[in-house]
N, C-alpha and C positions, 0 to 999 in steps of 0.2 A: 640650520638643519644639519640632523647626521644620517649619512643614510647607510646602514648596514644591509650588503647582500646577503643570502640568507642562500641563495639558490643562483649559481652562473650557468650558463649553459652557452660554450663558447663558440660549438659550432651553428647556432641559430642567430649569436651575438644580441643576448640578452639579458637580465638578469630578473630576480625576485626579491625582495626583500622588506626591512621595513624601516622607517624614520624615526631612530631614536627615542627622539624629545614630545613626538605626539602620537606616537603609537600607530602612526599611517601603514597599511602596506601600498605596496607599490610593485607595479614592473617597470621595467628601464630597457631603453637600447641606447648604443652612441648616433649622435648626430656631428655633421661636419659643417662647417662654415669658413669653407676655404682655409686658413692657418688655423684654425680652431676648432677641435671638437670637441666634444662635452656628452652629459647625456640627458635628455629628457626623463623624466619619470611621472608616471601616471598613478593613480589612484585607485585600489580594487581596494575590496574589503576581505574580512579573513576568511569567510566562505571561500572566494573566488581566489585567493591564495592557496588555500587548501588543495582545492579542484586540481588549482593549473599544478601541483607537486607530482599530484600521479595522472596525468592528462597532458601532455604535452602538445597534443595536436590544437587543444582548447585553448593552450598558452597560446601557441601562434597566431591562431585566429585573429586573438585578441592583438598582440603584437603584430600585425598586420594591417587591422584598422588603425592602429595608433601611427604609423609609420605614412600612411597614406592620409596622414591627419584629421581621420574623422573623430577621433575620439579628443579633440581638443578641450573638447569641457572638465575632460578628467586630470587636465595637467595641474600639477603640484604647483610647480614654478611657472608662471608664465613668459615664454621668448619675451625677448625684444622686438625691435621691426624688422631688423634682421636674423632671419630666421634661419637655422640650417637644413641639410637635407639628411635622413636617416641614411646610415650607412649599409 
């Protein structure tokens, strides 16, 4: 997977963009796991891409359910059993 940011937004610590290889868009933030961070990325479609470009309050929303793990069904990649905590 390649995941190109298209959209950072560094003082909310997130990003937009989309997966290369299958055309996915996505939002991301970093997660921690003690010596290890990384980033989660979830799955929106280009409408909701769109949206969150000139909507920023709608981007959070959304990145706020994601961070509080409700939006687990939307992940791209899925964790391991060890899971980290949004930063």
């Amino acid at each position: 997977m390649k995941f190109i940011d298209l959209l950072v937004n560094r003082e909310e610590m997130f990003s937009m963009g989309i997966e290369a290889l299958s055309g996915q868009y996505y939002v991301s933030f970093p997660v921690s796991l003690g010596m290890v961070d990384y980033e989660e990325y979830y799955a929106i479609d280009r409408a909701t891409f769109e949206l969150f470009e000139q909507d920023l309050p709608a981007a959070l929303a959304l990145v706020t359910r994601a961070r509080r793990r409700e939006l687990d069904r939307s992940l791209i990649i899925q964790p391991g059993s060890h899971r980290g905590t949004a930063i």
